[in-house]
C-alpha positions in Angstrom: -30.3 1.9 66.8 -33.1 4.1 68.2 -35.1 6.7 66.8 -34.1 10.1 67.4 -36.4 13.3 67.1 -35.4 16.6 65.6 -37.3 19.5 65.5 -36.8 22.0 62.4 -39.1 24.5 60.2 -42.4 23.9 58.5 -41.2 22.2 54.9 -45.2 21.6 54.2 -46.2 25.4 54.9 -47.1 26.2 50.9 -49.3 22.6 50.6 -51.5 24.6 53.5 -50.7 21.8 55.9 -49.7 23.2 59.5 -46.8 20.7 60.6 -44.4 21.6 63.2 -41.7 24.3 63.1 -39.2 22.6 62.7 -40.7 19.2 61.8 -39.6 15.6 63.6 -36.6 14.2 61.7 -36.4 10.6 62.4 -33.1 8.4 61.8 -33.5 4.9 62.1 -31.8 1.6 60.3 -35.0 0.5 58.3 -37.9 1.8 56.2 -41.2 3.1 57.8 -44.8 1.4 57.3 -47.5 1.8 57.1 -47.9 1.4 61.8 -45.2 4.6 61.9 -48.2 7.0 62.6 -47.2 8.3 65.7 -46.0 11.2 63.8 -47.0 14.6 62.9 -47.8 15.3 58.9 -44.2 16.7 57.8 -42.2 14.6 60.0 -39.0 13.6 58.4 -37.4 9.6 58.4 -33.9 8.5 57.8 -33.7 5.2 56.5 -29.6 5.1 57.5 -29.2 1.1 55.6 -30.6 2.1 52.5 -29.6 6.2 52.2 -33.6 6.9 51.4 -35.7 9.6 52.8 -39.1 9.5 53.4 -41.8 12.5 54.3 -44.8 11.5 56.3 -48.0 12.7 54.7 -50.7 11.1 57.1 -53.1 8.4 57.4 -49.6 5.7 58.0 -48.6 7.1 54.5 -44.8 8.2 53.8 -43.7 9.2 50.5 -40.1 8.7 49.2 -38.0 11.0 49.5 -34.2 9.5 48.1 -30.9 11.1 49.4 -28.2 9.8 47.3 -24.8 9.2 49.6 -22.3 11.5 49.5 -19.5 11.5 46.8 -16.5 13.8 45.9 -18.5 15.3 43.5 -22.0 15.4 44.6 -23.3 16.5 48.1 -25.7 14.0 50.4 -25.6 11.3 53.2 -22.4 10.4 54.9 -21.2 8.1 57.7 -18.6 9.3 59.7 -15.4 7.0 60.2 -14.1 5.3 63.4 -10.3 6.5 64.6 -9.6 2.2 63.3 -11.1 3.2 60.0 -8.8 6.5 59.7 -5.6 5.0 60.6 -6.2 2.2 57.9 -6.8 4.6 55.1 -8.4 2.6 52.7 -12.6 3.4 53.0 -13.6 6.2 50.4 -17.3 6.3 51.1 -17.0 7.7 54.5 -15.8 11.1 56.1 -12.9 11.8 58.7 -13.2 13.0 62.1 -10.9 15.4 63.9 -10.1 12.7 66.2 -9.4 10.4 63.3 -6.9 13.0 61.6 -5.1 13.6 65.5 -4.6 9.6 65.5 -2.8 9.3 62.4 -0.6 12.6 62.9 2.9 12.9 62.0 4.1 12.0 65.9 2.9 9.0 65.4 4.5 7.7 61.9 7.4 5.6 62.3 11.0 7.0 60.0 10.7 6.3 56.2 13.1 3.2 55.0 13.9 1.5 51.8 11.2 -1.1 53.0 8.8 1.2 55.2 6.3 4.3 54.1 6.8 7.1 56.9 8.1 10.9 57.4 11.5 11.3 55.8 14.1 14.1 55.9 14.5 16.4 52.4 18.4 16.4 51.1 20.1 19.9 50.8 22.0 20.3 47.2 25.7 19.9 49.2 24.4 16.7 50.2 23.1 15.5 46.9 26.3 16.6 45.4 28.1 14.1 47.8 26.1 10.9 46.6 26.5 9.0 49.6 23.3 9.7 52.4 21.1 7.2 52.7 18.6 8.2 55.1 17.4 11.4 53.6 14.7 11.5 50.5 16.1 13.8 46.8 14.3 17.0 45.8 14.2 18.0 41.9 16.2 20.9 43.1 18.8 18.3 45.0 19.1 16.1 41.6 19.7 18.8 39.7 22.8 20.0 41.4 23.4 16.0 41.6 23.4 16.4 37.7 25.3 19.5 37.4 28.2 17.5 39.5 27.9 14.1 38.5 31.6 12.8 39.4 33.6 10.8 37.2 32.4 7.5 35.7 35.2 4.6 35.3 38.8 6.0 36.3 40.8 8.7 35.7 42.3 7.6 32.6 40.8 7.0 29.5 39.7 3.1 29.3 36.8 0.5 27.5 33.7 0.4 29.2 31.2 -1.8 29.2 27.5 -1.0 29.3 24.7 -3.4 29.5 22.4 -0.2 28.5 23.6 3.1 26.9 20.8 5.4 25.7 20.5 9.3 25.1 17.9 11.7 24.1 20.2 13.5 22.4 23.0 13.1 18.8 25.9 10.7 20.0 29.1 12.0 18.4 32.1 10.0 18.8 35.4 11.4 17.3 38.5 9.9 16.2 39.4 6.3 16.2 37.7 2.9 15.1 34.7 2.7 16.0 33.6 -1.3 16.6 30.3 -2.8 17.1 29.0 -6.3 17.7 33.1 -6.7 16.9 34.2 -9.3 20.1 33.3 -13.3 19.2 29.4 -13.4 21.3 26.8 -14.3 19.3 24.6 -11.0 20.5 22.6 -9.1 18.2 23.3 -6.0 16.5 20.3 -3.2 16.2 21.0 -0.1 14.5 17.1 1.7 14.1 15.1 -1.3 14.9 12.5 1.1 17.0 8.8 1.5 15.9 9.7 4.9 15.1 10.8 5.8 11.6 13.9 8.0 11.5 16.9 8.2 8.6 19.6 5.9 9.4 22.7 7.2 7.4 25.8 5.5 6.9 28.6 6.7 5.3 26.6 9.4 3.2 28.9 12.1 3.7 30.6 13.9 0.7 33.8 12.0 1.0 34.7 8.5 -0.8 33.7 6.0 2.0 34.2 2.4 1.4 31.3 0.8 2.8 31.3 -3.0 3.3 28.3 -4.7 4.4 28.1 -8.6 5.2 30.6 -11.4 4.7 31.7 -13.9 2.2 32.7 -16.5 4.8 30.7 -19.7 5.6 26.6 -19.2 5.7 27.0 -15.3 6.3 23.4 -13.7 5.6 23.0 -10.3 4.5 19.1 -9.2 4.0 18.5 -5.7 2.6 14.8 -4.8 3.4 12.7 -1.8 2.6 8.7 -1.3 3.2 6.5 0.9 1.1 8.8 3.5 0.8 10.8 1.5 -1.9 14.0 0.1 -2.2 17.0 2.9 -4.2 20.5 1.4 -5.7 21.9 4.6 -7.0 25.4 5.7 -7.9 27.3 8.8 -9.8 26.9 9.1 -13.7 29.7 6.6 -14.4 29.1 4.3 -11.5 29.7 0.4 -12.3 27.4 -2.0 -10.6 28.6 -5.6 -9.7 25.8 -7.6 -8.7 27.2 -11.6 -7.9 30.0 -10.8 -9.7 31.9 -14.0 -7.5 29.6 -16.5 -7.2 29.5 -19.5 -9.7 27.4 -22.2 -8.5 25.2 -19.8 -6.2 21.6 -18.7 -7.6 21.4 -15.0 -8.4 17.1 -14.1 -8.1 16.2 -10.4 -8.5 12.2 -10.2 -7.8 9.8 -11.8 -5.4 8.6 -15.2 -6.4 4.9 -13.8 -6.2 5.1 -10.1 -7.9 2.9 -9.0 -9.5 4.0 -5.3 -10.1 6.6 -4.4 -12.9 10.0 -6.1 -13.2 12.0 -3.3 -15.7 15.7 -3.7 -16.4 17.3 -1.3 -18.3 14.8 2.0 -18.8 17.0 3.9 -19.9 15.6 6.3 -22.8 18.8 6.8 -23.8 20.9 4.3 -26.6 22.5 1.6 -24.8 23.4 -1.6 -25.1 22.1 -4.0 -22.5 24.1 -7.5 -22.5 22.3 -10.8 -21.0 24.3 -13.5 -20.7 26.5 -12.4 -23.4 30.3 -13.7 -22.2 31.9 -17.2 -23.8 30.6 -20.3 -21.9 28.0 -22.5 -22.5 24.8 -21.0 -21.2 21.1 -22.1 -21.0 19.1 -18.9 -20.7 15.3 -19.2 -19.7 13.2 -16.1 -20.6 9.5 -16.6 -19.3 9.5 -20.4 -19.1 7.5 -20.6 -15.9 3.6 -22.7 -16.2 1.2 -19.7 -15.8 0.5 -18.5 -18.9 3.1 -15.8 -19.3 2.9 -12.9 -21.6 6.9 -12.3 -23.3 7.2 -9.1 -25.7 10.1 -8.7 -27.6 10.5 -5.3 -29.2 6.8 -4.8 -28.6 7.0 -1.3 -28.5 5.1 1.2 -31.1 8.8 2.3 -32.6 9.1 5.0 -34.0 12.9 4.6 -35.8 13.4 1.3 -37.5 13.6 -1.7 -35.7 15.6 -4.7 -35.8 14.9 -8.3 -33.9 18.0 -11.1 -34.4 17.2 -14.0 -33.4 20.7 -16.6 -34.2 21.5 -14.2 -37.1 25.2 -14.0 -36.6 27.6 -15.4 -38.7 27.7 -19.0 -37.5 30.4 -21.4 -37.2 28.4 -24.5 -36.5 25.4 -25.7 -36.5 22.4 -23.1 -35.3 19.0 -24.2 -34.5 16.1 -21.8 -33.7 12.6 -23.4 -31.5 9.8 -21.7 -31.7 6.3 -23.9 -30.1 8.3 -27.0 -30.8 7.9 -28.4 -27.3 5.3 -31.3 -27.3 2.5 -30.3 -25.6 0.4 -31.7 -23.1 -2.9 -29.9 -23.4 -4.2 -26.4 -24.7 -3.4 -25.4 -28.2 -0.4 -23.8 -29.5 -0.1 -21.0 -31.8 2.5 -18.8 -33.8 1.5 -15.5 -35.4 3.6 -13.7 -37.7 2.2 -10.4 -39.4 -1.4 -10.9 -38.3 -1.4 -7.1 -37.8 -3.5 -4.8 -40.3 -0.5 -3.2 -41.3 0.4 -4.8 -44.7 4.2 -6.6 -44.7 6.3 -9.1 -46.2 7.4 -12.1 -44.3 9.9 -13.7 -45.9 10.8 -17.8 -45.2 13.8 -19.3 -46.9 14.4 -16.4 -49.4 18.2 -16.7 -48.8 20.5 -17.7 -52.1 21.1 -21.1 -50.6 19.5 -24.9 -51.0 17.2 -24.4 -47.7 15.0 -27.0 -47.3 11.1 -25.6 -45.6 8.3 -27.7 -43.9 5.1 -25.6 -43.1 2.7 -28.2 -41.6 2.4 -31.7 -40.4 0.6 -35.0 -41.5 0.2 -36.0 -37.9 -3.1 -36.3 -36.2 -5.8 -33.5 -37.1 -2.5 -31.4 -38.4 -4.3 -28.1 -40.5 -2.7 -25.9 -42.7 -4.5 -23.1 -44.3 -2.6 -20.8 -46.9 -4.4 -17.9 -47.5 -4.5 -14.4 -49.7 -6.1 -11.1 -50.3 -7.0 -9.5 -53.6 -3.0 -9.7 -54.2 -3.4 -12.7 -55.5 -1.7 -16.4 -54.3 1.3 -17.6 -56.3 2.8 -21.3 -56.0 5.7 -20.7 -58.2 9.4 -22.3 -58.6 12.4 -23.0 -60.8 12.0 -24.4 -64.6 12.5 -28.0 -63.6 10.7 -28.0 -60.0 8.1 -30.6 -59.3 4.8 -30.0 -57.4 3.2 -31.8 -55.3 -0.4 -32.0 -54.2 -2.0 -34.3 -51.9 0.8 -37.3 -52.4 0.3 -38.9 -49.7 -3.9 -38.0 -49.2 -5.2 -41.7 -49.8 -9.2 -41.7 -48.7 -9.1 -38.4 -48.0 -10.4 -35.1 -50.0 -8.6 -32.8 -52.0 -11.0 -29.4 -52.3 -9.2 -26.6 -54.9 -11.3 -23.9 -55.5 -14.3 -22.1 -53.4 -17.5 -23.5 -52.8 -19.3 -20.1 -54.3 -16.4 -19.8 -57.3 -18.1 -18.5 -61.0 -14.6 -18.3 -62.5 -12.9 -21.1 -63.5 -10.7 -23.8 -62.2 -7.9 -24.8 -63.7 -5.1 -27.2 -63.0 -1.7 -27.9 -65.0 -2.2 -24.5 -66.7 0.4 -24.6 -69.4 0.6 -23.6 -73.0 -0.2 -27.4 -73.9 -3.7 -29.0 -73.6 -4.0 -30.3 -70.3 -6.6 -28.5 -68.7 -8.7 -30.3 -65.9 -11.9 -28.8 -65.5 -14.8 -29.3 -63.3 -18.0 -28.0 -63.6 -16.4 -25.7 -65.5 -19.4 -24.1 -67.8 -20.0 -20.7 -68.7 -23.7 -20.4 -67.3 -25.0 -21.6 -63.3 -23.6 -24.9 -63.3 -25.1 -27.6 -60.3 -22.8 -30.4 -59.3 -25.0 -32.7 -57.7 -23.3 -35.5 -55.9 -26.1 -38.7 -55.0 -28.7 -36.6 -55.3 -30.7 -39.3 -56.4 -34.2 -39.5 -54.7 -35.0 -43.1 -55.7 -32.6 -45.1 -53.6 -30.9 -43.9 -50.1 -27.5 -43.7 -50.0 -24.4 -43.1 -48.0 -22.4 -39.8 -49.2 -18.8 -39.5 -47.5 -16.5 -36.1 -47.7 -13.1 -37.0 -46.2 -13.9 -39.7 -43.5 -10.6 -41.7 -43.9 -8.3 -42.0 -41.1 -6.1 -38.8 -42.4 -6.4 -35.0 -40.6 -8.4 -33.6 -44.0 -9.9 -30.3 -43.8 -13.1 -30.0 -45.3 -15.1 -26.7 -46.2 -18.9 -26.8 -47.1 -20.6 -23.9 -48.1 -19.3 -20.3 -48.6 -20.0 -17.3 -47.0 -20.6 -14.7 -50.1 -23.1 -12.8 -51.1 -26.7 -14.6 -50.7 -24.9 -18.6 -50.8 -27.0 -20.7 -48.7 -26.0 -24.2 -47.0 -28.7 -26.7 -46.0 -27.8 -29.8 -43.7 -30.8 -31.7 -43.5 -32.0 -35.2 -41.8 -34.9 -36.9 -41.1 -35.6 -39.6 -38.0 -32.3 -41.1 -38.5 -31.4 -38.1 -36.6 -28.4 -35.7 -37.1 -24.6 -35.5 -35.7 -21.6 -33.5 -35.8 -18.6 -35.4 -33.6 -14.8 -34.8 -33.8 -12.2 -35.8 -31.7 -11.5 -35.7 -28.2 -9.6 -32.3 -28.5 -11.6 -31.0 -31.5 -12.6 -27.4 -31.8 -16.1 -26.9 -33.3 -16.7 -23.3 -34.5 -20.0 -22.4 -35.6 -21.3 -18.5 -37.6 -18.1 -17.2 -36.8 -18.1 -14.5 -39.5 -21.2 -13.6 -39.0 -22.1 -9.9 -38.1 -25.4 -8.8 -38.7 -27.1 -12.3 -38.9 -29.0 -14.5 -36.9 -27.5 -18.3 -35.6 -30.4 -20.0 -34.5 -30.6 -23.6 -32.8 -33.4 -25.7 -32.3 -36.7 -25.4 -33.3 -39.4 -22.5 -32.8 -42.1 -25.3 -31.6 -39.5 -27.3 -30.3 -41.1 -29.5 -26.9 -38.1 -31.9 -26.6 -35.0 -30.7 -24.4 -32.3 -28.4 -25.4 -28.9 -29.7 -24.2 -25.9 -27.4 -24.2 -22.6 -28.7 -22.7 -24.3 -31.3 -21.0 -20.3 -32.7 -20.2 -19.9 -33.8 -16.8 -16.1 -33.7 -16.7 -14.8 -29.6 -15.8 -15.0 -27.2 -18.7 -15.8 -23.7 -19.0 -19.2 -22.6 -21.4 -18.7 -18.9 -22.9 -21.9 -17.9 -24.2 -21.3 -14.0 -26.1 -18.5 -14.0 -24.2 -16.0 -11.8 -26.8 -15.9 -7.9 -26.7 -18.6 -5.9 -28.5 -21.9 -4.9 -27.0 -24.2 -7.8 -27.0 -27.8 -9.0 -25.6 -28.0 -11.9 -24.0 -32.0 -13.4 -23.5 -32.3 -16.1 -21.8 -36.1 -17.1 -21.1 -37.6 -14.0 -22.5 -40.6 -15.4 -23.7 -44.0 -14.3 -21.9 -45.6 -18.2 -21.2 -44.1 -18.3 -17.2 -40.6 -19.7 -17.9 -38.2 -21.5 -15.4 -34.7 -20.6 -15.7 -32.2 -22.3 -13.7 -28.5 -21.4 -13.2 -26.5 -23.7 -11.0 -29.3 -25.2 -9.7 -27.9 -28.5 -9.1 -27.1 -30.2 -5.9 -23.6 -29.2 -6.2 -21.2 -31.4 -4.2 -18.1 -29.1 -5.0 -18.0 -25.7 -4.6 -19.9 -23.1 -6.7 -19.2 -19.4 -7.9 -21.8 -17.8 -9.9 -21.0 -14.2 -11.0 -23.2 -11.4 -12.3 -20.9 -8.7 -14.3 -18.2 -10.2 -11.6 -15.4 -8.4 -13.8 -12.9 -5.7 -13.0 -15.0 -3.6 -15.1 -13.7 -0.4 -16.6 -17.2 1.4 -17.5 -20.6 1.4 -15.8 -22.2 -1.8 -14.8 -25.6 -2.6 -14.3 -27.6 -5.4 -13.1 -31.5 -5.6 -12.9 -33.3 -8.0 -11.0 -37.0 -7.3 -11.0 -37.0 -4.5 -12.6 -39.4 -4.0 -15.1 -42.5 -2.3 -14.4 -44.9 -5.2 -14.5 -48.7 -5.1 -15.4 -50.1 -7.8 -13.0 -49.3 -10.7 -10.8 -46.6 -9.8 -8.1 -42.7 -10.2 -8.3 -40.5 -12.0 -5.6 -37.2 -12.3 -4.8 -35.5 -14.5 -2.9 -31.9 -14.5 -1.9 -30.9 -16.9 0.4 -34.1 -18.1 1.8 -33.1 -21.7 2.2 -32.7 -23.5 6.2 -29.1 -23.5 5.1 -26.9 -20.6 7.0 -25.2 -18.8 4.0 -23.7 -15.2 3.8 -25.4 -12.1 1.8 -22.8 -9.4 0.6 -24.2 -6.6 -1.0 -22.0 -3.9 -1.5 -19.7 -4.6 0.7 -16.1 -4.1 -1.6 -13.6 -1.5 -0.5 -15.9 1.6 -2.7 -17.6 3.5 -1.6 -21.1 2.3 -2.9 -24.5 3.6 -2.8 -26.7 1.3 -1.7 -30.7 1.8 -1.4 -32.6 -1.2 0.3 -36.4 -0.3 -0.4 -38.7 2.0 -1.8 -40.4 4.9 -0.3 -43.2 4.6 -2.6 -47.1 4.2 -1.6 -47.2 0.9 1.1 -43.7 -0.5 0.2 -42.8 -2.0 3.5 -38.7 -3.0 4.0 -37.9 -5.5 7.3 -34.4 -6.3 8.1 -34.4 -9.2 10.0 -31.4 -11.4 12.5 -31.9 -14.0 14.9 -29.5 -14.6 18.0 -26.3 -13.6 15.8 -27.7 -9.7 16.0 -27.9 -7.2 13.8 -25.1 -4.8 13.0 -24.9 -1.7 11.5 -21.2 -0.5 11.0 -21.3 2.9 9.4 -18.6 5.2 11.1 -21.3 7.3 13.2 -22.6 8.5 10.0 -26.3 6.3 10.3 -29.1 8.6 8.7 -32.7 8.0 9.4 -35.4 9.8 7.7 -38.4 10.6 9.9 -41.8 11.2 9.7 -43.0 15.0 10.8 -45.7 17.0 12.1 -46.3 20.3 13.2 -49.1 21.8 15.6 -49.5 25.6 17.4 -50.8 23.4 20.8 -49.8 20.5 22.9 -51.3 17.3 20.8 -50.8 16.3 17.2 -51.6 12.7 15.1 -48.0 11.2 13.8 -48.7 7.7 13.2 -45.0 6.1 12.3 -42.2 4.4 13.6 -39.7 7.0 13.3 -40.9 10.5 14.0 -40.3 14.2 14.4 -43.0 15.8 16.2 -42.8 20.1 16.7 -45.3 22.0 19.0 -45.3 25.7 18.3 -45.6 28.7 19.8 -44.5 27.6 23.5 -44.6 29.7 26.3 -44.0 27.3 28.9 -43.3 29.5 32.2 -39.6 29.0 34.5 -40.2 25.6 36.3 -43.3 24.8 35.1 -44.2 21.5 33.3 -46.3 20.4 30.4 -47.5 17.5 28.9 -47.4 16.8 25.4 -49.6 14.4 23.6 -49.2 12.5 20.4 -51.6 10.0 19.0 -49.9 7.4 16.8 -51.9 4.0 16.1 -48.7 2.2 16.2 -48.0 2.8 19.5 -48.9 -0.3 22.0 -49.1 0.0 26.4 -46.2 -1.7 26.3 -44.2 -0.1 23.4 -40.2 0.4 23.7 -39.6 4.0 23.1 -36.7 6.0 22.6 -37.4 10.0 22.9 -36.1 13.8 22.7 -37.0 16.4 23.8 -35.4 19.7 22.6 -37.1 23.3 22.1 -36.0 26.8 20.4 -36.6 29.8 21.2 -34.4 33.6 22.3 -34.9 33.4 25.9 -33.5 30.5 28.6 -35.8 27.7 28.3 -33.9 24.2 29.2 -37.3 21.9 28.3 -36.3 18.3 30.0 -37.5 14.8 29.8 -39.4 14.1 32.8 -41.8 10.7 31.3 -43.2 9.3 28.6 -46.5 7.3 29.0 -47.1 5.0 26.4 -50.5 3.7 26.0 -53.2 2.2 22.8 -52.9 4.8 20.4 -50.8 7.4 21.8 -47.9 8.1 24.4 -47.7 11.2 26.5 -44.6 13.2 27.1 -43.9 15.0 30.0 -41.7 17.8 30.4 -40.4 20.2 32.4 -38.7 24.0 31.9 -35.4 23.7 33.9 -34.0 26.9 32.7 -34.0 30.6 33.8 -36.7 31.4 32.0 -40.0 31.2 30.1 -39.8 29.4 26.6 -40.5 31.6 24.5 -40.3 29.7 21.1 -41.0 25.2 19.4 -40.4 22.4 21.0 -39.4 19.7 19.0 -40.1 16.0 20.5 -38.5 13.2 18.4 -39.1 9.5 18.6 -38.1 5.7 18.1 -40.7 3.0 18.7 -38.3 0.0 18.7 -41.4 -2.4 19.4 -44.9 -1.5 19.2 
């Protein structure tokens, strides 16, 4: 296309540059360069391909002048559309002609069909009412009268339908009659309130005595009675009767989920009542608790308050009655049976019946232990005239200990009115039993090392007693079986259990076990301090520091704790040298959680303190920060009553006061910061206060070495009269 030549008014009149009135408007399909200077200074040019204008200024020199194309919302450059391009109807970029609109005019449509878009004539109601046109399109007034005469569905006798769909907005009542669904022999589904909107489905909850059945008896009839959070309720009347399996015999009755963990409570009541559990004639086994995971069964466990009686096989037996209790044969773990370990003083009474019982406490298998012990009450071994005691009868190698390691008193066996009183080390004063004490020639002093499960006490733990257990190079042991129990200071309170030497050099080995097994070092309730390493010579300490091959858990106060918790890492004020630490710094991708349990934590990365300096670092996986919207970031400020300020940071909020910045005006606002580079990414504000209607606006921002201009611009009604406040992001400097 050629150029074409306008003239128009003087646009360059205020610049003091005398172009044409009105000046040359050129419309071409390219850009001009710089050999276009057969024009006069003013001289407009259309560049129609790429919707830019361009002003000539002289010397072959236009400047840019961009037109944005017109839109439905904004104004600018539009092409006008062909009569082809109107009757196709599908361009939205370009505008319509009169000519365009005359070609696609209602004489020239073709007549509306089920298959074909065209002009169509509107039914009157009496024509809707009728139901039968087909050639004519329905109003909302026609299909309301349609609706307000809809005819008779099915015949004129009452009859069964059948409907592949039957909805309604509205209540459904159906009156008299049975009532049948799902009733014929298909296989279809059944839905009563199965939409994803919750309503209250009622069935037969009306003040009358229904008879509800639900499900069926025959064959592998199902019946599932769900409920969601808002609980499950089998209630009655006051004198309701609940049958719960009340036919099945071979059939498994399960009340609970397999996996609960809530509360299981039968029988609540806080009234008297008697609650039966398997309690009818017949042969029963009845398992309470007898599941693998360590259950907790309380019988009676409550804090009564009115006496309390517990029967366990206390009825008047006809035949023979035996009561279990830990008498399975165990596997592994230990087993056992408490009876008034309480503080509460009681009597517990074995065997006191008026018949010839005969009672076992203990057994001579393995390392069996029985420990009979007494208060200040006092211990009595007592029996009929003729009985006959026995101590030790079977102990061969073994040793038999009677008496306390500490005791002053005396010990006496076969204490009878005649003489035949056994006494050892028995004197009045401080008696020393010394047993191959001897210093001349070594020797070999056994306590109870035959092949028998003796239980052997050393020592006492009285008043200032003292027990030494010395060796020299031959070096020292203490071994047991494979399932033996060592327990070591377990009285102790206000003492001190030390291990190992204060000099020591050699290693320390604790648990060094390489089969699975669980160390607990002050591990029982009480407030303790655990230091480990605390001396000041630069120590090492390791925890799970091996090359694990199987997976590893370490936990710091990893507990469901029920008071304050603190860790500290690092955080002792230190006098010299410099603290590190490093969390996953390995080559190894890992995972770093901090804080990140359902709480709602506080937590502080960094200090703000002197040249503390926090990075936060991702490679190619990114960096997220998921907070809601509610990401707070504390800049750096500065205020100045001018145009240039010093406000070296990342992260700043700059405010220039006292502003008078005039109605379209700009200015330019300066800010030296050393951390900004030439080629800095910035992100910046610009906002300003004041009574009158100043709209400051972005216009640029110049980084350079040092510094970064912004330039504004007042786009409001009038002059500022008030701050403007200019705040910034340097992402990288």
């Amino acid at each position: 296309m050629g150029e074409i030549d306008r003239s128009g008014s003087d646009p360059l009149a205020y610049q003091g540059v005398e172009a044409k009135s009105p000046p040359n408007v050129v419309l071409a399909q390219r850009a001009p360069t710089t050999s276009d200077t057969r024009h006069d200074i003013g001289d407009f040019w259309m560049d129609r391909v790429n919707s830019t204008g361009y002003q000539y200024i002289g010397g072959g020199v236009w400047e840019t002048s961009s037109v944005d194309a017109a839109s439905t919302t904004v104004a600018g450059i539009v092409r006008l559309a062909t009569v082809a391009e109107t009757t196709t109807g599908t361009a939205t970029d370009i505008a319509c002609t009169p000519a365009g609109v005359a070609a696609v005019a209602i004489a020239g449509a073709p007549d509306a069909t089920t298959t074909t878009k065209g002009i169509v004539e509107l039914l009157t109601d009496a024509e809707a009412v009728t139901g039968t046109d087909t050639t004519r399109a329905c109003t909302a007034a026609a299909l309301s009268a349609r609706l307000a005469e809809p005819g008779t569905i099915g015949g004129t006798t009452a009859a069964a339908g059948n409907f592949t769909t039957l909805d309604t907005n509205g209540a459904v009542t159906m009156v008299g009659g049975a009532l049948n669904l799902g009733n014929d022999n298909a296989a279809d589904a059944v839905n009563i309130g199965v939409g994803t909107t919750a309503r209250a489905i009622g069935i037969g909850n009306s003040a009358a005595a229904h008879t509800i059945t639900i499900g069926s008896t025959t064959g592998a009839a199902s019946l599932d009675l769900q409920c969601g959070t808002g609980n499950f309720t089998l209630d009655g009347a006051a004198t309701s009767t609940y049958d719960l399996g009340a036919s099945t015999t071979s059939g498994t009755l399960s009340i609970g989920g397999s996996a609960q963990t809530g509360d299981f409570d039968l029988a609540p009541s806080t009234a008297a009542m008697t609650l039966n559990v398997a309690n009818a004639n017949g042969t029963k086994a009845i398992n309470i608790g007898a599941g693998i995971n360590g259950n907790t069964i309380s019988i009676g466990n409550g804090a009564n308050s009115s006496a309390q009686i517990l029967n366990l096989a206390a009825g008047a037996s006809a035949a023979n009655s035996t009561v279990n209790i830990l008498s399975g044969n165990g596997t592994a773990g230990s087993q056992t049976l408490n009876m008034i370990t309480g503080t509460r003083a009681g009597a517990c009474n074995i065997g006191t019946g008026a018949a010839a019982n005969v009672i076992t406490i203990g057994s001579v298998t393995g390392a069996a232990q029985l420990d009979l012990l007494c208060g200040t009450g006092n211990f009595s071994l007592d029996g009929a005239a003729t009985s006959t005691y026995t101590v030790g009868a079977s102990t061969t190698s073994g040793t038999i200990s009677i008496g306390g390691t500490a005791q002053t008193g005396t010990i006496t066996l076969g204490d009878s009115s005649g003489t035949n009183i056994v006494q050892i080390g028995s004197g009045e004063g401080a008696t020393t039993v010394n047993v191959a004490g001897g210093a001349t020639n070594p020797k070999v002093v056994n306590i109870a090392t035959g092949a028998v499960a003796n239980v052997v006490t050393i020592g006492s733990a009285s008043g200032a007693a003292q027990l030494d257990l010395l060796c020299g190079t031959g070096n020292f042991s203490l071994n047991g079986a494979a399932t033996s129990t060592y327990t070591m200071a377990a009285a102790t309170t206000s003492g001190t259990v030390t291990i190992g030497g204060t000099s020591q050099t050699g290693n320390f080995v604790l648990g060094p076990s390489d089969g699975a097994m669980t160390m607990s070092i002050a591990n029982s309730n009480g407030a303790k301090t655990v230091n480990v390493g605390g001396g000041v010579d630069g120590n090492t300490v390791s925890v799970g520091n091996g090359a694990n091959t199987s997976a590893q858990v370490i936990n710091l106060a990893g507990g469901a704790s029920a008071a304050n918790s603190t860790v500290n890492i690092l955080s002792g004020n230190g006098s010299a040298g410099t603290q590190t630490l490093n969390a996953l710094t390995g080559t190894r991708a890992g995972a770093v959680n901090i804080g990140s349990g359902a709480a709602a934590h506080t937590v502080v990365l960094g200090s703000t303190n002197g040249a503390a300096d926090t990075t936060i670092q991702a490679g190619t996986g990114g960096l997220t920060l998921s907070a809601g919207g509610a990401v707070d970031m504390v800049p750096a400020t500065q205020s100045v009553a001018g145009t240039s300020l010093t406000l070296s940071a990342l992260v700043g909020s700059a405010t220039f006061t006292g502003q008078t910045t005039a109605s379209g005006a700009q200015e330019t606002f300066t800010i030296t910061n050393t951390l900004v580079a030439a080629d800095s990414a910035m992100f910046v504000t610009v906002t300003n206060v004041g009574s009158n209607d100043a709209r400051m606006t972005l216009e640029q921002v110049k980084p350079a070495a040092g510094s970064f201009e912004v330039m504004t611009q007042n786009n409001g009604a009038a002059a500022l009269n008030g701050d403007v406040i200019i705040n910034f992001w340097v992402f990288a400097a």
